[in-house]
C-alpha positions, 0 to 999 in steps of 0.5 A, spaced: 862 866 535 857 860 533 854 861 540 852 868 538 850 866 531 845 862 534 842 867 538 841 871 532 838 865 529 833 865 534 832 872 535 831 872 526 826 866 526 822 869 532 822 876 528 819 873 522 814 867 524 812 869 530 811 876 532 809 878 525 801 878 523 799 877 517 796 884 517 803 887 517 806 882 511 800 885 507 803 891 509 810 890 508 809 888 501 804 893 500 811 897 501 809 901 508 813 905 512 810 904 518 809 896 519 817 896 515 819 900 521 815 897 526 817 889 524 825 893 524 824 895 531 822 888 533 828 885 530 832 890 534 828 888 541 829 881 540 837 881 537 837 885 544 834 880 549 837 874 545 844 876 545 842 879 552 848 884 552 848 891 553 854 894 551 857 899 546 858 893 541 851 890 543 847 896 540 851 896 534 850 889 532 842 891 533 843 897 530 845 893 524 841 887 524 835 892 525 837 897 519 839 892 514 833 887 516 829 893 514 833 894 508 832 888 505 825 887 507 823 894 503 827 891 497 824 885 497 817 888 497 819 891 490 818 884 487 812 880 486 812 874 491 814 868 489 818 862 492 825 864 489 824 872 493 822 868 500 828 864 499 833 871 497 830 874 502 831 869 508 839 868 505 840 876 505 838 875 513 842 869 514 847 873 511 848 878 515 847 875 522 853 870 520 857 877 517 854 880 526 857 874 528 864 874 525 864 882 526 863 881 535 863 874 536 864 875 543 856 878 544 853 872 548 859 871 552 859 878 554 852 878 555 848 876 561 846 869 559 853 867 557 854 863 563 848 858 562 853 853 558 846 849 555 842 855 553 845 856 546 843 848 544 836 850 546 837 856 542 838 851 536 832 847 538 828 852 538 830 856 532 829 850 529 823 848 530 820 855 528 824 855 522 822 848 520 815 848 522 813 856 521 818 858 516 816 852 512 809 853 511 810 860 509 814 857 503 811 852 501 805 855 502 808 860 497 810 855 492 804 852 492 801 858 491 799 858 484 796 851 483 792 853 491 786 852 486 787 845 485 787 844 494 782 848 495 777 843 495 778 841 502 777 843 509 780 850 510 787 850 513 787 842 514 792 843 509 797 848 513 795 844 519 797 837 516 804 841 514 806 844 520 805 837 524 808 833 518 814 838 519 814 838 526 815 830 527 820 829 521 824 834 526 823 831 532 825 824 529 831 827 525 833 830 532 833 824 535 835 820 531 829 815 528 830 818 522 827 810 520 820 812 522 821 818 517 819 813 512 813 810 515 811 817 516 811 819 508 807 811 507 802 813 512 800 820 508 800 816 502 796 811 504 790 816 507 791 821 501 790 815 496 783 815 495 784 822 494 789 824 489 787 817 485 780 822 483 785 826 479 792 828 476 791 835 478 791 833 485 795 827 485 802 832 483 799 837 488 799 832 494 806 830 491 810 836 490 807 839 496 808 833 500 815 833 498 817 840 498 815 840 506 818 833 507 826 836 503 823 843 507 824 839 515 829 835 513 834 840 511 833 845 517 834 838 522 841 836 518 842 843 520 841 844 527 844 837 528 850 840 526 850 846 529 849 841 536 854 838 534 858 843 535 855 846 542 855 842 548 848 840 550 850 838 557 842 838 560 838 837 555 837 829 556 835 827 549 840 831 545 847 828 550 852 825 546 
């Protein structure tokens, strides 16, 4: 079952954070069927290849992970964005590909990959590595939304650039195992935001609060991948042996 939960996983965070643009966000907010259907069938197109099966039950997991992420998409796109709706939203998918799991959890060892023993660990990563480092900017840059004026003063997308590194080192380093050098990360930012944030209240508590929320966000999403590796066999992939 976990094998196959982690295939979903992977085929979830592509669908969400790589293959979908910001045009057809805007849309899918707006509530148009077209780009609703489109990024459905997206999903159901990487379910396929990622489980890499094509059997009767196969389509029917895709038939569900496709119609209901359609579903909840639209639901979602009745409600203002806010972080609590990105958060609701990403737990009904997660919902339903734990519920895809339990119901066939013998999809990828029927599917075509099912022999590759490290290939699920290396799902992990890389769903994990999507989530921590694109998911995460997408809610923090949501919850940051309503004080965006107060960072606007800085270079254009420097900030979401400097989330998606940060992200991607506190990731590298809990996977493995410098969770020390964490620390030092967090005093370097400090340190170069310190003439900054001293010229205001205002930016100093937006540094912080953005700061912090990405740094919870990464550590959160590596805890879980480690635990998910803890419980694949990670033969073939150095840096992860046990």
């Amino acid at each position: 079952m976990l094998e196959t939960l982690v295939a979903l996983l992977l085929a979830h965070a592509l669908t969400d954070f790589v293959f979908q643009t910001s045009r057809m966000v805007r849309e899918k907010e707006a509530g148009r069927w077209g780009s609703l259907t489109l990024h459905a069938m997206v999903a159901a197109v990487t379910t396929a290849v990622a489980i890499g099966a094509f059997s009767v039950t196969a389509l029917w997991a895709v038939l569900v992970v496709a119609s209901t992420h359609l579903l909840i998409d639209w639901g979602k796109a009745r409600f203002r964005r806010t972080a609590s709706t990105f958060l609701l939203d990403q737990a009904l998918h997660l919902a339903v590909l734990v519920a895809v799991a339990a119901l066939w959890p013998g999809l990828w060892v029927e599917g075509f990959l099912g022999g590759i023993e490290w290939l699920p660990a290396v799902m992990a990563v890389a769903a994990g590595l999507v989530l921590a480092v694109r998911a995460g900017g997408f809610a923090v840059g949501i919850l940051m939304e309503p004080w965006k004026e107060i960072g606007a003063a800085g270079l254009v997308g420097a900030g979401r650039t400097i989330g998606e590194l940060e992200r991607f080192l506190i990731f590298l380093l809990a996977l493995t195992g410098e969770l020390g050098a964490i620390g030092f990360l967090i005093a370097a930012k400090s340190v170069l935001r310190f003439n900054t944030v001293r010229e205001g209240r205002k930016l100093s508590e937006y540094v912080i609060v953005g700061t912090l929320s990405s740094f919870a966000w990464a550590l959160f999403v590596s805890i879980a991948v480690i635990g998910i590796l803890e419980a694949l066999p990670a033969s073939g992939i150095p840096f992860l042996s046990r």
